[in-house]
N, C-alpha and C positions, 0 to 999 in steps of 0.2 A: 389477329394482331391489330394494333393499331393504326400504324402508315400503311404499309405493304399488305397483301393477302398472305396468307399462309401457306407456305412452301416456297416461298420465293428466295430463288438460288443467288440473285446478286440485286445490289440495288444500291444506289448513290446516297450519299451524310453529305446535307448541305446544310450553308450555315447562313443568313441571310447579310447585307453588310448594311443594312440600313436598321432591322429590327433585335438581331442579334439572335432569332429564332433558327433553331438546328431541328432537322429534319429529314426521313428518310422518301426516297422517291426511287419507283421502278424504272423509270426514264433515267438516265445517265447521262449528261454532258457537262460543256464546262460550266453553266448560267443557266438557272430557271427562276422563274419569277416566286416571289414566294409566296406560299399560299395564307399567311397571316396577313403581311401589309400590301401586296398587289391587290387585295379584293379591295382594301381600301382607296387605293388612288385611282382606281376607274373610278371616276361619276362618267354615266352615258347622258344624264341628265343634263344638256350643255344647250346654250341658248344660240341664236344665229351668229354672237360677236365674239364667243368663246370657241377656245383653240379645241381640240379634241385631244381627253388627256395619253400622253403615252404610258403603256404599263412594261416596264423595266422589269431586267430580268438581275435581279440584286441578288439571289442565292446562289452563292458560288458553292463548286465542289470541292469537298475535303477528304473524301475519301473512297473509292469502288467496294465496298462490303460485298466476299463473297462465302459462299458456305449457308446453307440453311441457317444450321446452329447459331453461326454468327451474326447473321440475319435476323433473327427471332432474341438475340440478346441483345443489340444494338437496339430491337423496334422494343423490346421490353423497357430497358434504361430508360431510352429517351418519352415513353410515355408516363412516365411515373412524375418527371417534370412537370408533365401539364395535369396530369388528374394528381398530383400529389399523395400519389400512394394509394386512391383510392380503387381499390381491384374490383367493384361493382362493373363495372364495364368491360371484362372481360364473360 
């Protein structure tokens, strides 16, 4: 699968509030940083006068997905967004 491994019985749809990126994570709670625009806002590249950036955890949860099946259709769906159809990657 795409997000998750394969057989994964439950797993959290977050949706980010800054980038608007939805995506599935085995970790579950309420806020996780997301993995589109968090990788962005860390620069560690920071000079002696610069702050050190904080990395925000902007992907809220939407929903506990549980069930294989449902699991594996959810991680289906929502990859087809980012490869747009293209099933090479599977």
């Amino acid at each position: 699968m795409y997000y998750v491994q394969d057989g994964t019985e439950r797993c959290g749809l977050y949706e980010c509030s800054r980038c608007h990126e939805r995506f599935l994570d085995e970790r579950i709670g309420p806020a996780l940083m997301c993995p589109a625009c968090g990788e962005a806002v860390a620069d560690m590249e920071i000079g002696p006068d610069d702050e050190m950036p904080q990395n925000e955890e902007t992907a809220v949860l939407q929903e506990v997905i549980e069930g294989a099946e449902n699991v594996e259709k959810y991680d289906t769906l929502l990859s087809l967004a980012v490869t747009g159809g293209n099933y090479d990657w599977l």
